[in-house]
N, C-alpha and C positions, 0 to 999 in steps of 0.2 A: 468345463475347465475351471479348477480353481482360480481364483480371484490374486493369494496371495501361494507363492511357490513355483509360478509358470513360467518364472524371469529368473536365471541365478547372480549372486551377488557377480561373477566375473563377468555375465553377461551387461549386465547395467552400466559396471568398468568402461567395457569396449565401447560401450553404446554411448555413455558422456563423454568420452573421448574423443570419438567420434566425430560428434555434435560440436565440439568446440574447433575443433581443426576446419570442418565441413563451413560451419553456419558460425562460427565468431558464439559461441553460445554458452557461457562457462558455467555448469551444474555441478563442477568439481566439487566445490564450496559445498552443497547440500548436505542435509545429514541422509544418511543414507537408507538410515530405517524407512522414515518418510517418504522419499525418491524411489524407492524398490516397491513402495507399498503403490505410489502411484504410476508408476510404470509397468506394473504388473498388470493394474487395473487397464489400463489402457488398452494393452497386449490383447487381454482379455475379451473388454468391450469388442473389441474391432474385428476378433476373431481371425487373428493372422495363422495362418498354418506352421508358419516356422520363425524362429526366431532372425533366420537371416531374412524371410521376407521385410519382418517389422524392420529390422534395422536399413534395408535397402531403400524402402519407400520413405522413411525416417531422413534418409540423407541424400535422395536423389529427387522426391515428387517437394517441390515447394508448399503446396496447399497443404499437405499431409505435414507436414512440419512445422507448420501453421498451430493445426488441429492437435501435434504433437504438443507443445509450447504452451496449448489451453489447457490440455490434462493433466501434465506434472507441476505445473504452476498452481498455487492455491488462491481460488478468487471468491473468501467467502468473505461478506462484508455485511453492513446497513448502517442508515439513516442513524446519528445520533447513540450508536452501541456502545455501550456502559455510559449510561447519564448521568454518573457520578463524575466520571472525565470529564465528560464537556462540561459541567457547572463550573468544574473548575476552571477551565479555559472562559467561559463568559465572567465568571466576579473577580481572578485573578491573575490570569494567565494575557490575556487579551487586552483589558482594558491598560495594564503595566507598558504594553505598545503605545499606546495612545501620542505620547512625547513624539517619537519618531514621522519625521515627515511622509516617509513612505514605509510601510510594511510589507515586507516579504517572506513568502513563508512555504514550505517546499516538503509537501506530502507523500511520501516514497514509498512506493508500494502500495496506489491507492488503488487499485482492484478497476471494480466498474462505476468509482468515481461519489458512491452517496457520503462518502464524509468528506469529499472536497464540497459539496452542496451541504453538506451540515453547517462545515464552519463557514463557509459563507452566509447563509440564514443569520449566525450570529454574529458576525461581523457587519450587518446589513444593523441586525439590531441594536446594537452599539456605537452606528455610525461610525465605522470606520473602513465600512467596506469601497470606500471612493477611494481610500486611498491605500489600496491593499491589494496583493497580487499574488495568488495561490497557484505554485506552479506544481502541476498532479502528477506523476511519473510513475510507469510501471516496464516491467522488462517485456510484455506481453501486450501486442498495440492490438490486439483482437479486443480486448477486454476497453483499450483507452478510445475506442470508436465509439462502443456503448457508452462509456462517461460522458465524450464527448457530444451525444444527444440529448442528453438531460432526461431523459423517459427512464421511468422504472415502472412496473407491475402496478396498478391501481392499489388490487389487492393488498398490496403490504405497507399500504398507506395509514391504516388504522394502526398497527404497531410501531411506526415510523414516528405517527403523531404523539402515540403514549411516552417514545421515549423522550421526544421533543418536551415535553410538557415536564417530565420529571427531569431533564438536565436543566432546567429553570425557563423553558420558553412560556412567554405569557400570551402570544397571539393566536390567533384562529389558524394552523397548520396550513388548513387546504388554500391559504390568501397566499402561498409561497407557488403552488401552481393550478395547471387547467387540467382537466379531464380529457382525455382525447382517447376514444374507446374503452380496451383496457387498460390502457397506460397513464400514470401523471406526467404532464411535461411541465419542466420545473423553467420558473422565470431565466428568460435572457438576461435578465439585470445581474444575477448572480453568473451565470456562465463566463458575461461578459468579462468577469473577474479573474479567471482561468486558465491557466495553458496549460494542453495535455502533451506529452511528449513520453516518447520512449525512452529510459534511462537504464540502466544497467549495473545494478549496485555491484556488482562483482567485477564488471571490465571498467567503466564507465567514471570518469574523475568528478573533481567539484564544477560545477559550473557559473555560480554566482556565490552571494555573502546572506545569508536569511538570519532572519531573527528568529522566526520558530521553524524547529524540523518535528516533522509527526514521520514516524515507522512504526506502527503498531502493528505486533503480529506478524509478521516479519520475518524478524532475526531467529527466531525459533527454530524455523526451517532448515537452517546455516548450523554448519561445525564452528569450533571455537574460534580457531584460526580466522575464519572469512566473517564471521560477527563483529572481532578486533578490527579487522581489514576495514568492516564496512563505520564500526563508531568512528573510527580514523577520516573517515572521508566525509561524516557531519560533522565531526570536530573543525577539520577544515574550511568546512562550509558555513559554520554558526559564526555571528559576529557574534564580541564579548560582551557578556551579559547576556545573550538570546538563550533561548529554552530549547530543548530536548527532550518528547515527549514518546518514548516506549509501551509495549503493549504489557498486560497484567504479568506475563509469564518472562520478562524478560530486566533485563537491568546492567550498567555501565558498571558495578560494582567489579572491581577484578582485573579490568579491561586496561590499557593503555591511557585512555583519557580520566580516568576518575578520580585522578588527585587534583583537577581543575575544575571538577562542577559538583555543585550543592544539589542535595535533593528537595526540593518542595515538601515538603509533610512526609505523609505516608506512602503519597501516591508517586505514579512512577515516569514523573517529572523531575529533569534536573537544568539548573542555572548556571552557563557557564560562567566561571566568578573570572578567572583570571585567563589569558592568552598560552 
C-alpha cells in the first residue's frame, strides 16, 4: 500500500473531527499537507484494512490513540541542536536573567525532553540553575514519560557532546551523566529543575508569567490562523522585557504581536519591549 494517497483529504476531515469531539484533541489548526502525510503513514504502518476500521480503533481503543497521538505528532529533537542558538542563549540570552530573583522559563513543544536538559547544563554552568525552573510541555504525555527519565541512547552521546562543545560548552560532557547499559542517565540535579506536564498549545491557555519562552520547530506544523492563535498565548505568558525564542524556519514578523517585540540580531529571538 502506498505510503502517501491511502487516506483522502475528506477522510483526514472526518477523522480530526472526530478526534476532537471524541478525545478533546484539536488538530484543526495542523497544516494539512504535514497531518495527511502523517496520517497516511500511520494507516499504512499498522495495516488497517479499511479506513473505518482505522478511524473506529482511533476513537474507541484508548491505547490505540495513545499510539495514534505518537505518529502524527512530530518528536524529532537532540542535545544542544543548532549550537549557534545556544551560544546565544549562554553569552546573551541567559546571563541578561541573572537580575531576576527567580527564573522561569517554559519550553513548549519539548519532545522527549534533551533541550530541557541542554538548557539546564547551561544554566547549571552559569550558576543560575538554583534559581530557575524550566517548565517542559508537550501535547503527547507518551513522549513527556521519556523526558521525564533523563535516559537517552549512549550512542548519540558523541554527537550531543560535539554540539555541546561548539555552542560554547568548556567541560568534560560525559561529567553531566552515568552510563547505564546502553543508555546515558542524565544528573538528578538538573531534572530536579523540571516539570514535565501535558499542555495543549491549541485548547490549552496561559498558565504562569516566564521570562524566556522556547517553541522551536513547532509552529511550522500549524496554519496561519493557530500560529497567531498560539504567539497570542506566549505573548500573554512573557513578562515584559522576557524573550521569545522560535525555530529557524519560523518568525513573529506579520503576526498580531510584532509591533511589541525587537529581534535580537539576526537570529530568531525576540524582546518583548513593551506590554
Amino acid at each position: 500500500m502506498s505510503v502517501t494517497g491511502s487516506i483522502t483529504d475528506e477522510q483526514v476531515e472526518l477523522l480530526i473531527n472526530d478526534v476532537l469531539e471524541q478525545h478533546g484533541y484539536d488538530f484543526t489548526g495542523y497544516s494539512r499537507a504535514s497531518l495527511k502525510r502523517r496520517v497516511s503513514r500511520l494507516y499504512s504502518l499498522d495495516k488497517h484494512l479499511s479506513f473505518a476500521e482505522f478511524r473506529y480503533k482511533t476513537l474507541n481503543d484508548n491505547v490505540y490513540f495513545k499510539h495514534f497521538v505518537e505518529g502524527v505528532t512530530v518528536n524529532v529533537t537532540e542535545m544542544f541542536r543548532d549550537p549557534v542558538f545556544y551560544k546565544l542563549l549562554r553569552t546573551k540570552i541567559l546571563p541578561s536573567l541573572n537580575t531576576y530573583p527567580f527564573i522561569r522559563i517554559w519550553l513548549a513543544g519539548c519532545s522527549t525532553g534533551e533541550e530541557a536538559y541542554s538548557i539546564a547544563i547551561i544554566l547549571k554552568e552559569l550558576n543560575l540553575l538554583q534559581k530557575s525552573l524550566i517548565y517542559a510541555t508537550d501535547i503527547n504525555p507518551t513522549v513527556l514519560e521519556k523526558a521525564a527519565n533523563g535516559m537517552f541512547p549512549l550512542s548519540q552521546m558523541k554527537s550531543y557532546s560535539e554540539n555541546y562543545i561548539a555552542s560554547g560548552g568548556t567541560k568534560d560532557f560525559s561529567s553531566y551523566y552515568s552510563a547505564n547499559y546502553n543508555l546515558a542517565k542524565f544528573d538528578a540535579e538538573l531534572k530536579h529543575k523540571m516539570i514535565f506536564s501535558t499542555h495543549n498549545l491549541v485548547s490549552d491557555g496561559s498558565f504562569n508569567e516566564f521570562q524566556l519562552i522556547l517553541c522551536r520547530n513547532v509552529l511550522i506544523y500549524f496554519d496561519r490562523p493557530l500560529q497567531f492563535s498560539v504567539l497570542r498565548l506566549f505573548d500573554q505568558s512573557l513578562e515584559s522585557l522576557g524573550y521569545l525564542a522560535l525555530g529557524t524556519k519560523e518568525t513573529i514578523d506579520f503576526s498580531p504581536i510584532s509591533n511589541t517585540y525587537k529581534r535580537i540580531g539576526t537570529d530568531k529571538i525576540w524582546r518583548k519591549v513593551s506590554a
